[in-house]
C-alpha positions in Angstrom: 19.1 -4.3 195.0 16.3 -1.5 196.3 15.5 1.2 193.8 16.2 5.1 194.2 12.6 6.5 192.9 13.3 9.9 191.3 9.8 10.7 191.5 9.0 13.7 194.4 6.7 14.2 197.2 5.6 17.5 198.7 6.0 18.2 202.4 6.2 21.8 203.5 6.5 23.7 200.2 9.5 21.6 199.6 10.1 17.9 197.6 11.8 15.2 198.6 12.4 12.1 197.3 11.3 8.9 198.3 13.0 5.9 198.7 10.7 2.8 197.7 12.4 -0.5 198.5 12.4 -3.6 195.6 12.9 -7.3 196.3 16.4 -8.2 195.9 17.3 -10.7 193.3 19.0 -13.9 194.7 22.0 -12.6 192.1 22.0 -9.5 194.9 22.8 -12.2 198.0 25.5 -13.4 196.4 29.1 -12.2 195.3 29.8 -14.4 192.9 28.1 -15.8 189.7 25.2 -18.3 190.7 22.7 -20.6 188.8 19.4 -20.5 189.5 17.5 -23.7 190.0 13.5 -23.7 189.5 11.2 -24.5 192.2 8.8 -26.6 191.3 5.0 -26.5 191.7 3.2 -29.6 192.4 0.7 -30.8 190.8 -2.7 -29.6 192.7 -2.8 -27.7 196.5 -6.3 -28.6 198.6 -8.7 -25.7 198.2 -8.6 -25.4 202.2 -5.2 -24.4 202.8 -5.2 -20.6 202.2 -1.7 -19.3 203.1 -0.5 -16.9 200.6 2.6 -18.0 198.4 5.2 -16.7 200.9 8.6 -17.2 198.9 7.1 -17.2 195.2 6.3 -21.0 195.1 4.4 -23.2 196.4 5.6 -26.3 198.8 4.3 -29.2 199.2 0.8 -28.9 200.1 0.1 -30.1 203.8 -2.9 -31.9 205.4 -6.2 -30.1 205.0 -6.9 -29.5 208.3 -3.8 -27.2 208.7 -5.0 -23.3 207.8 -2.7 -20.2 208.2 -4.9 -17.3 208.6 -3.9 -14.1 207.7 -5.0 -11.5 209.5 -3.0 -8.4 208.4 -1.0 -8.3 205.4 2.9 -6.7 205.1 5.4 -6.4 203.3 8.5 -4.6 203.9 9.8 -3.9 200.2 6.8 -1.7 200.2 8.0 0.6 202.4 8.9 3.9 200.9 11.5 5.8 203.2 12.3 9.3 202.7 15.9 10.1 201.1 16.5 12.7 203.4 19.7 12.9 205.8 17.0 12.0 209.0 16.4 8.8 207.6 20.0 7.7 205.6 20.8 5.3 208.3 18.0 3.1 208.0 18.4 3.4 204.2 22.0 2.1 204.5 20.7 -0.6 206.8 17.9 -1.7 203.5 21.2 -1.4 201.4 23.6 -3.3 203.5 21.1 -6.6 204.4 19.4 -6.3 201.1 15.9 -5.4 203.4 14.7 -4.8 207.2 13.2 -7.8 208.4 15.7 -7.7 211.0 14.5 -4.0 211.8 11.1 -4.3 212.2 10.3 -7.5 213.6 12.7 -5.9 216.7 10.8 -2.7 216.6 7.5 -4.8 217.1 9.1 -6.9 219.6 10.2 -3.6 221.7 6.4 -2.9 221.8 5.6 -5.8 223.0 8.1 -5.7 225.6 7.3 -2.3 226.6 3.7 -2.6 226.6 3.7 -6.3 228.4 1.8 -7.5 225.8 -0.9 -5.7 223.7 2.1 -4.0 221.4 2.1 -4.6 217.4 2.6 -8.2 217.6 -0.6 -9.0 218.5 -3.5 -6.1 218.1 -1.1 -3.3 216.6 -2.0 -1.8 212.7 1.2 -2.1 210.7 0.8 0.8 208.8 3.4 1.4 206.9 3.3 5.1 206.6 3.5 5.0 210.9 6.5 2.2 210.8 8.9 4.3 208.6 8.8 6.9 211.3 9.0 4.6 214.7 11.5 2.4 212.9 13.7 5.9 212.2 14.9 5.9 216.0 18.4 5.3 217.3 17.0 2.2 219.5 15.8 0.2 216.8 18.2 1.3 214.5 20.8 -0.3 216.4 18.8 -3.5 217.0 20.0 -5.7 214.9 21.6 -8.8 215.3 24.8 -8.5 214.0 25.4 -5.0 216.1 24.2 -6.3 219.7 26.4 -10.0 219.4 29.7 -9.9 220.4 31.9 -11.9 217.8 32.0 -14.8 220.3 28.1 -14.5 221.0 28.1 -14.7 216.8 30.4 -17.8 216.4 28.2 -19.9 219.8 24.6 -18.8 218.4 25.1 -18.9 215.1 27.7 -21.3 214.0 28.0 -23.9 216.4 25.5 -26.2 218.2 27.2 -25.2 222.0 24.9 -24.5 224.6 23.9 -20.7 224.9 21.7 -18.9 227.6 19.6 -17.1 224.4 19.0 -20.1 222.1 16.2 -21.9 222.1 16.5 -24.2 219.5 18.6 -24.5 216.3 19.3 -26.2 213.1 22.9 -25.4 212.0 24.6 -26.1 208.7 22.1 -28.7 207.9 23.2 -30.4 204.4 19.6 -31.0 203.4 16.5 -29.0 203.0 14.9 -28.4 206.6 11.4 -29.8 207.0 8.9 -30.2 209.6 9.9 -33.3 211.1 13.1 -31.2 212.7 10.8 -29.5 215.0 9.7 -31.8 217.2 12.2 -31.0 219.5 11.3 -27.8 219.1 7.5 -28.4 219.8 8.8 -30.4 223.0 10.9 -27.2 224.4 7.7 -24.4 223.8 5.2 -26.5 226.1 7.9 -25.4 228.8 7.0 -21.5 228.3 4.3 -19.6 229.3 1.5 -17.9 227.1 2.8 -14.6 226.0 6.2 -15.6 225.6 8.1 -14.2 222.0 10.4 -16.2 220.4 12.6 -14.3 217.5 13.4 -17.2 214.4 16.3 -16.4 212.3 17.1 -18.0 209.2 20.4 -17.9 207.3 22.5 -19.6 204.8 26.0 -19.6 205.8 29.3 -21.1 203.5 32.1 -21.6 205.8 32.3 -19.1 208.9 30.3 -16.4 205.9 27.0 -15.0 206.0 25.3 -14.8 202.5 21.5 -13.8 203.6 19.0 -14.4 206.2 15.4 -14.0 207.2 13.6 -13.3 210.2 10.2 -13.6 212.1 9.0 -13.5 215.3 6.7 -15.9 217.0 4.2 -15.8 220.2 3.1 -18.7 221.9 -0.3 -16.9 222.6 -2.2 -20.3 223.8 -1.4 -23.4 224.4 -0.5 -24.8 221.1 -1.6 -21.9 219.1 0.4 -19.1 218.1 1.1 -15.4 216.8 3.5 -15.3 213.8 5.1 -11.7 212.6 6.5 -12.4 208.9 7.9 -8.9 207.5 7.3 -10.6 204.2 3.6 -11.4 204.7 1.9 -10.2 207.5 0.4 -11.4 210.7 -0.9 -14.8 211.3 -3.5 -15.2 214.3 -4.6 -18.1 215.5 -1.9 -20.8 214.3 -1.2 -24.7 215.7 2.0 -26.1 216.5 1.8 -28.2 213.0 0.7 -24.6 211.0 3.9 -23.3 212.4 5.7 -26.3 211.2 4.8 -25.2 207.9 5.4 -21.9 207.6 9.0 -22.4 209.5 9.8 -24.8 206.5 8.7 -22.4 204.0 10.5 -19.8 205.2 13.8 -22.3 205.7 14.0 -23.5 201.9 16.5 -20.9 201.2 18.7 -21.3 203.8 20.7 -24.2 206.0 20.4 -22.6 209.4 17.9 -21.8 212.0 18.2 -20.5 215.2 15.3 -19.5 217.6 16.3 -16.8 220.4 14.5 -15.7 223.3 12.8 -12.8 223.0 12.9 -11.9 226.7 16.6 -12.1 226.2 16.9 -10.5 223.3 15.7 -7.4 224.3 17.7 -7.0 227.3 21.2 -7.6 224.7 19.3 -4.7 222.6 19.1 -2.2 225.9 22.3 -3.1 227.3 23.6 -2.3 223.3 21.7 0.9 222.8 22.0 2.7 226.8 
């Protein structure tokens, strides 16, 4: 679970204290007793692939010609948020989902959205010390998936493979790990949007109708097969092919049994129409 630091800042003549966020252990996810099972490393990766190790190991190393480039590193359990009544919502919200990633990929995609292009997603600096502020306001703050579904919007999108107006593409309750051979469909469907178009990727692991834990990232098709990837994990890729993609939505699925890809277009109207 995130951390209360006890040591104090100064602002004003007056302390407060900081709260610094701390990856959650998978023990934190769940409610129940688990047991771990160790990822193994293979035996050698090929010097040219230089993504980082996004989820503390590494998978199976792809083809050499397939590089993630990353062009601005992040990671949201580095934020430190102020433990100050202003900011005790978005603290709960840390607390409650076990981190933001829902939080501040929306908060970029609103600038992007906003700013028809040109926001965070694609030129912005995440700095940290900025983001705490901007994601401290009641829009974003009441962003998040769970809050601008209705329950019957939740059960379609998220637990069922019926057709709905938001969902792009989706992977539901798969028993098996999810690799990149299960989006080619989804390679099929993006050649059918324009360049500048965001896609929002959620991952989850469900048991039954429950949600355990989830991750998401935001993706813009910014040429033809090449694309913009927002990870509030990692960073910003630039730069990335249809098959670089592959790989980093199959690293980021190895924990989980679901995917579902939402419009972004769409999604930001269901967080307006929430937040008037």
């Amino acid at each position: 679970m995130p951390q209360i630091s006890q040591d104090a800042t100064k602002t004003s003549g007056q302390s407060s204290k900081i709260f610094t966020s701390s990856k959650p252990s998978a023990q934190a996810y769940f409610p129940f007793p688990i047991i771990p099972i160790p990822l193994q490393k293979p035996p050698f990766s090929p010097p040219s692939y230089a993504a980082p190790d996004l989820l503390g190991y590494l998978a199976p190393a792809p083809p050499s010609t397939i590089h993630l480039v990353l062009a601005q590193q992040f990671d949201q359990y580095s934020l430190s948020i102020p433990e100050t009544e202003e900011f005790k919502e978005l603290r709960n919200l840390f607390k409650s989902y076990n981190g933001i990633c829902e939080i501040v990929g929306n908060y970029i995609l609103i600038s992007e959205m906003k700013r028809k292009g040109g926001g965070l997603l694609s030129v912005g600096n995440l700095s940290s010390f900025c983001l705490v502020k901007e994601l401290n306001n009641p829009l974003v703050l009441g962003s998040h998936c769970f809050a601008v579904y209705t329950d019957s919007d939740k059960l379609i999108l998220f637990l069922s493979n019926d057709e709905h107006s938001d969902r792009v593409f989706s992977i539901i309750n798969k028993s098996g790990d999810i690799t990149c051979s299960d989006f080619d469909l989804f390679g099929k469907k993006l050649k059918d949007y324009n360049v500048g178009k965001i896609f929002k990727a959620l991952f989850y692991q469900t048991r039954g109708s429950v949600f355990f834990e989830g991750h998401s990232i935001l993706i813009m098709k910014s040429e033809e097969n090449q694309f913009i990837v927002f990870d509030p994990n990692a960073g910003r890729y630039l730069k990335m092919s249809f098959d670089g993609l592959c790989v980093l939505l199959e690293r980021c699925s190895m924990r989980y049994n679901n995917l579902v890809v939402l419009d972004g277009d769409n999604y930001f109207l269901k967080i307006i129409d929430h937040n008037p």
